[in-house]
N, C-alpha and C positions, 0 to 999 in steps of 0.2 A: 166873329171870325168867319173867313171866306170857306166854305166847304171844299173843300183840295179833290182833284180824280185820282183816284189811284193808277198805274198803271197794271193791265191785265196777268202779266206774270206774277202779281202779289194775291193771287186769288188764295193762295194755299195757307195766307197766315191773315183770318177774318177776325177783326172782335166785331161780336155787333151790339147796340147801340144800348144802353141801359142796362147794361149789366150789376147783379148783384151778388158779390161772393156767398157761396155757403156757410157754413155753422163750424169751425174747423175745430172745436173744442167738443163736439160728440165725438163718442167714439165711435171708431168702425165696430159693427158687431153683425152689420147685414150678412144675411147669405146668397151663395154664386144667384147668381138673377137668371131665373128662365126670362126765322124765328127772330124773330128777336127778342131777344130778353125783355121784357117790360113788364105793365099791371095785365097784362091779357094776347093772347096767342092768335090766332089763327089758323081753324081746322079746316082744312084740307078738303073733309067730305060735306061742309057746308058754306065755305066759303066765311063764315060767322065770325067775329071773335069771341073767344072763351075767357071769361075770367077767372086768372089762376086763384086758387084755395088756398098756397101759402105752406101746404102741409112739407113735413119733412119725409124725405127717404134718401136711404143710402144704399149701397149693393158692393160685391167684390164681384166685379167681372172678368172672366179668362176670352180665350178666342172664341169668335162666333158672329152672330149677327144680329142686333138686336133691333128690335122696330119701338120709336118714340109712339108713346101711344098703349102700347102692348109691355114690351121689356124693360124698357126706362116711360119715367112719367112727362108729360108734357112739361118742362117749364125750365127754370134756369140751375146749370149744370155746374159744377168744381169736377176735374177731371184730375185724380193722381194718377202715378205710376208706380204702386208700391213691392212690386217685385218685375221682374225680367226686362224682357226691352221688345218692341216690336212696334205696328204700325196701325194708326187708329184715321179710321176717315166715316165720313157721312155722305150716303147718298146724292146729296144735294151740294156740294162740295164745300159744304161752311167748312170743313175740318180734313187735314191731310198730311196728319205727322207724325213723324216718329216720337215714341214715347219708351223712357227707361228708367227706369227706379234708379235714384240716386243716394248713394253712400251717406251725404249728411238727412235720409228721412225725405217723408213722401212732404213735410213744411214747408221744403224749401223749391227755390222756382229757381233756372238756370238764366243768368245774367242778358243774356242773350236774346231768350224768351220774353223776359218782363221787359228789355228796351222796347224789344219788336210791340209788343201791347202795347209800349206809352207811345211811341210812334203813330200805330195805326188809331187812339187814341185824339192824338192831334188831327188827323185827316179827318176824323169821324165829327172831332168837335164833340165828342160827347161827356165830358168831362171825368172821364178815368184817370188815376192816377195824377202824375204832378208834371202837368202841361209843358212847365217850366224847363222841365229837363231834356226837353227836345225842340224846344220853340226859339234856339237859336240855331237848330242845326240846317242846313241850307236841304231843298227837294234832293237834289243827287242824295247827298248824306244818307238822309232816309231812305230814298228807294236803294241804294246800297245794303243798308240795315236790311230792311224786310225782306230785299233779292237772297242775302247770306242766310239770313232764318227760311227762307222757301225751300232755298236747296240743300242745307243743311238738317232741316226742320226738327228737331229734339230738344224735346224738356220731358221733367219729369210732373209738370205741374201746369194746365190750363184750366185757368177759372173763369166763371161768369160766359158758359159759353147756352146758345140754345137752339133746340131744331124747330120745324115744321114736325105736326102730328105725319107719322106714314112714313117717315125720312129713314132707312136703314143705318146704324151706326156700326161699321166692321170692323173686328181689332183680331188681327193675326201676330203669328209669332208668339213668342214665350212671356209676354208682358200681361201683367194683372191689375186691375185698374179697381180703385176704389171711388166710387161715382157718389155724389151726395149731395145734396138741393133741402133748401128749407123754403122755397118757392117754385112749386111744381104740383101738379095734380094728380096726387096717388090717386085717388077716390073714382077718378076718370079711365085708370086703365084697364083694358081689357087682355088679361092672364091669359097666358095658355093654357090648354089642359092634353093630360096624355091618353094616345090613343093607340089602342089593341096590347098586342104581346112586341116586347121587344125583339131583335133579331140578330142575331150571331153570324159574325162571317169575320173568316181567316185570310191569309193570303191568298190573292185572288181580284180580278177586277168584274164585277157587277152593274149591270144596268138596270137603271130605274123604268118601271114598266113590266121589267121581266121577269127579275130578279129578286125585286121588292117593288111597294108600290111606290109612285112619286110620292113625293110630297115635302114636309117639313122633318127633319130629323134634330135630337140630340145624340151626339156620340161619344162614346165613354168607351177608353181606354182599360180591357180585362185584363191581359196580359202581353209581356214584352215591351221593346222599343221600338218603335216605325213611324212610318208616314200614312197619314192618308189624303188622297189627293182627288180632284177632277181630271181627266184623262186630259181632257184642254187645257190644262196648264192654268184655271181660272182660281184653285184654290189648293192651296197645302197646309198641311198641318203637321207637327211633327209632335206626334203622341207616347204616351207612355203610361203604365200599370207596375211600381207606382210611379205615379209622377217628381220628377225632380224640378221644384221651383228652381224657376228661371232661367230652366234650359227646353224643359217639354209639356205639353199638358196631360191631362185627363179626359179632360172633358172637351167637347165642338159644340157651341149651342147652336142651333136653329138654321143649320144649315138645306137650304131646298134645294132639290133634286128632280127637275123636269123627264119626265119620260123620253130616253135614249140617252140621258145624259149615264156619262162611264164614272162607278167610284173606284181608287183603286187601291187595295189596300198589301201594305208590304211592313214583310215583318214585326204585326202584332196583330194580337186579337182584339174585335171593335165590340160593342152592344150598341144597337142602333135602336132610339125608342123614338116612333111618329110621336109630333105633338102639330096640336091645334096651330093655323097661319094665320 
């Protein structure tokens, strides 16, 4: 088969190439978590490829920021939505969609979604899925298809997806994702760990540098319902103590905070613990 060019507005809805779904008969049991898919990766700080290990992990992650490498493991992903809704992307922009837990269970994939993979599928030539079912449809068709899934972008279900080591993965909003690979490299990452006393602060907006020091935080939700935000407008979260799935969180993971940047906090009380970048 002729390899097809995509056009540039379908950057938002990527499979890439050699994809292998996860293990969907483990149970989720992981706890909240502080490319292309193939037999081996490519790291970033040597330029080398790594040969993945195979091992299994799973995690339930809320909003935050996680780094492949460190938060999640190097290697090939199944991404659910199994409570609220909100928006999941990657650094690198392999990934940029909305994601929300769906009424029939985190099993199922939204119609839409799984056409849009067998489509980009064909383009890829990489043998996903059943060729068949899109290999009469004419280019327009298709770039129709994947233009509706770009702008519409929601499922509850992306499988077989994978980063570059270093690649940040953001998920904002009230969506909680259950992440899990039987081909990926626990053994390889590098954990955070926490650092000094945590830090209390109420309503009020604070600067890093001044305030507190820069750096990496986790934020947890003590008391009340509110927001916390960057002054720039670059980040919100709509928090809560306790929290109500699928509408607010608990928790921020790993969000960094440069020196002058403004945090602002309204209408609840935060715990702010540095951890390891």
């Amino acid at each position: 088969m002729i390899r097809k060019v995509l056009p540039v507005f379908l950057s938002t809805v990527i499979l890439l190439s050699g994809c292998a779904g996860g293990n969907a008969n483990k149970a989720a049991s992981g706890p909240d978590s502080v490319t292309e898919p193939a037999d081996s990766f490519s790291d970033d700080d040597s330029g080398q490829p790594i040969a993945l290990t195979e091992e299994y992990w799973e995690a339930r992650l809320g909003p935050g920021y996680y780094r492949i490498g460190t938060d999640i493991p190097l290697g090939v992903l199944d991404i659910r939505a199994v409570a609220g809704s909100g928006h999941v992307s990657s650094s690198d922009g392999t990934l940029d969609i909305d994601m929300k837990a769906s009424e029939d269970g985190p099993e199922s994939m939204t119609e839409g979604a799984l056409l849009a993979k067998e489509v980009m599928a064909y383009y890829n030539d990489d043998g996903f899925g059943d060729l068949d079912s899109v290999d009469t449809l004419t280019d327009s068709e298709m770039q129709e298809i994947l233009q509706s899934a770009a702008v519409t972008g929601e499922t509850d279900y992306y499988p077989g997806v994978g980063f570059m080591k270093g690649v940040i993965l953001t998920v904002t909003g009230s969506v909680k994702l259950y992440i899990i690979s039987d081909n990926c490299d626990v053994s390889g990452m590098k954990k955070r760990t926490l650092i000094g006393d945590p830090i209390e602060l109420g309503d009020g907006e604070y600067t890093a540098g001044t305030d507190f020091d820069e750096g990496t935080y986790v934020i947890t939700a003590t008391g009340g319902i509110g927001s916390v935000s960057k002054s720039d407008g670059s980040m919100y979260a709509y928090m809560g103590s306790p929290a109500e799935e699928g509408i607010n969180s608990e928790k921020l993971m790993n969000l960094t905070l440069k020196s002058g940047e403004i945090l602002a906090v309204r209408d609840v009380t935060v715990s702010m613990q540095k951890v390891s970048d």
